[in-house]
N, C-alpha and C positions, 0 to 999 in steps of 0.2 A: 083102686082108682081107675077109672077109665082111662085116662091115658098113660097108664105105666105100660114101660117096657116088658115084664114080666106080670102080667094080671095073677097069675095064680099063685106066683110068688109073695107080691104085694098082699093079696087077701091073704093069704095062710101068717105073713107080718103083722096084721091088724088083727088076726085070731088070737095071735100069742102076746102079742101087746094090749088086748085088751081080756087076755084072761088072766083067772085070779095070781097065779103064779108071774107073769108077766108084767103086771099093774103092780103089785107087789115088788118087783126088783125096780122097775120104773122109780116107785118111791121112796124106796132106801138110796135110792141114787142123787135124790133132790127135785125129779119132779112132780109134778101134780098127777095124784091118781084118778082112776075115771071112774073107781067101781067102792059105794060107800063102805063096804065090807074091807076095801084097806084103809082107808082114812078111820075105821075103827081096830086095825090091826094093830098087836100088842107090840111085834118087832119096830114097826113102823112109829108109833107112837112113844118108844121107848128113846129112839133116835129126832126125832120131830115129835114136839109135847104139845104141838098147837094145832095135831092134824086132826084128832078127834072132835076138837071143836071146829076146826073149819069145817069136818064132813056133815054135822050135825047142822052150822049155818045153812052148810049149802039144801037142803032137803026146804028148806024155807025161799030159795035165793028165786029170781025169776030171770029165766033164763033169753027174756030178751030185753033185758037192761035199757042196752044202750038208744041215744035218740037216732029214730028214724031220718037222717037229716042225708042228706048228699057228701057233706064235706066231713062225717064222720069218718070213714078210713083214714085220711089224713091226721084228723086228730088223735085217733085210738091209736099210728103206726109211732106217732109223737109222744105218747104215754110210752108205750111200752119201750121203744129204744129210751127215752130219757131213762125209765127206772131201772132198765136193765143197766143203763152206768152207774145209778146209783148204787146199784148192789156189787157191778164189778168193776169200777174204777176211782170205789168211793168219791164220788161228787156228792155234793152238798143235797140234802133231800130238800129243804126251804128254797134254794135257789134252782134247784131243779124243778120244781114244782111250780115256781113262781114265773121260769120260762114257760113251762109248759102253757098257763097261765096265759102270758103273753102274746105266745104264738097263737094259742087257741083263738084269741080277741080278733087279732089278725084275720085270721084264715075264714070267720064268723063275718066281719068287715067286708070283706073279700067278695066273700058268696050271698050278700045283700043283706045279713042279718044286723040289728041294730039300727035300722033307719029312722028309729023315730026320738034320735039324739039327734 
């Protein structure tokens, strides 16, 4: 990253985390790999049985999703803390989603969308 303290450190961290041995332990650990060759890994898949399918989605997925709008970081930063309590403070998925839901209306509201209610 250009503004790391150690640039050459930082690069030789993003070599090893994103190669095959590196992405690999990343994924036995719980996170998302970056490299399709572990999402079809045997150890990997043996421990997480839904990674081969998800790598195979993803070869389909398009990777710029999300709406071009302004007040998307907001809402995407609202997804993602909401579900992360979902998965570690088990809160309710329905009611989590249903804020999320809400807020989103809101914050859409907000930035002018909706006007022609």
């Amino acid at each position: 990253p250009k503004n790391a303290e150690n640039k050459e450190a930082a690069f030789l961290l993003m070599q090893w985390l994103t190669s095959k041995q590196g992405d690999k332990l990343v994924a036995l650990a719980g996170g998302n790999p970056s490299r399709f060759s572990t999402h079809a890994d045997a150890d990997v898949n043996a421990k997480f049985p839904h990674m081969s399918t998800f790598g195979e989605a993803l070869k389909y997925a398009d990777p710029d999703w999300r709406p071009i709008i302004p007040v998307w970081g907001k809402i995407n930063a609202d997804i993602g803390t909401t579900l992360s309590k979902v998965l570690t403070e088990d809160l309710d998925i329905k009611e989590a989603l249903d804020g999320v839901a809400a807020r989103t209306k809101t914050v859409m509201e907000e930035a002018g969308y909706y006007t022609w209610q």
